[in-house]
C-alpha positions in Angstrom: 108.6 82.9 107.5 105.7 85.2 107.0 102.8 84.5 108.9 99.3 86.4 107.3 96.5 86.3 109.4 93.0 87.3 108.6 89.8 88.6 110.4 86.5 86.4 109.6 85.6 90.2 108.7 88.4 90.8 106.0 86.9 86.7 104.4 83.6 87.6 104.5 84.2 90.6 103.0 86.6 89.7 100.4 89.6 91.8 101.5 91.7 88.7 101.6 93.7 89.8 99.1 94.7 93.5 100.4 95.8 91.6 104.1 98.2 89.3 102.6 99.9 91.9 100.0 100.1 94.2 103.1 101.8 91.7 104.6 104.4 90.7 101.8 104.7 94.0 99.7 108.2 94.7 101.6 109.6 91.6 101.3 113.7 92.0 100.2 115.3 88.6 99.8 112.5 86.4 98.5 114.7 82.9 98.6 114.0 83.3 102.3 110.6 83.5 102.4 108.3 80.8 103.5 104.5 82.4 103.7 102.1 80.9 106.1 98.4 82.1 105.7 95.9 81.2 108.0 92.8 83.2 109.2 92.8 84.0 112.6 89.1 83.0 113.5 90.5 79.3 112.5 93.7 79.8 115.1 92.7 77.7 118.2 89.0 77.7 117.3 88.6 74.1 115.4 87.4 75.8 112.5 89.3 75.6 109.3 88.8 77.4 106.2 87.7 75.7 103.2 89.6 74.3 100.8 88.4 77.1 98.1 89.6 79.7 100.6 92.9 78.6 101.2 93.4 78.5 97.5 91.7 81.5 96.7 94.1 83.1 99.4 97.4 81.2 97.7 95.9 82.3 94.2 96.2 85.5 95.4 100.0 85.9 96.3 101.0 84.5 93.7 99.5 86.4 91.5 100.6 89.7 93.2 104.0 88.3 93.6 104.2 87.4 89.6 103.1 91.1 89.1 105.0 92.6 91.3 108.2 90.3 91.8 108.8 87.8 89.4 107.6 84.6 87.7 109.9 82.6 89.0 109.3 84.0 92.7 105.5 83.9 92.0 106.1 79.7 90.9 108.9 78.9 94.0 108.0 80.6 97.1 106.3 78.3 99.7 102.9 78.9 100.5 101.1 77.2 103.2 98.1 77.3 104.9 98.5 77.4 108.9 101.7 78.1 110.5 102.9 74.7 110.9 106.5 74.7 109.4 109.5 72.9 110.8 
């Protein structure tokens, strides 16, 4: 699992994007890859981002992914918001 965390900075100045393909652009074996985003002023805090974030930020990655990957990477990999997989 990849975790991506992001600064309130980085949201409220729209560098979402550039922290999460940081985090994935070195991925190798993508059937392994579960990606968690979550920004880290909502970690422990009681504040959550909106749904439009969260979307905006899963838009994002799998965009770059169908750019950069593959399609069918971009359409399979898991993507959630938070870190809460079991």
């Amino acid at each position: 699992m990849i975790l991506i965390v992001d600064s309130i900075k980085n949201t409220q100045d729209c560098y979402v994007a550039d922290v999460i393909v940081d985090s994935i652009k070195n991925v190798e074996d993508w059937k392994r890859v579960v990606i968690a985003y979550e920004p880290v002023w909502a970690i422990g805090t009681g504040k959550v981002a909106t749904p439009a974030q969260a979307q905006e930020a899963h838009k994002s990655v799998r965009s770059w992914m169908q750019q950069h990957v593959s399609a069918d990477v971009a359409n399979h990999t898991r993507i959630l918001y938070g870190g809460m997989y079991r």
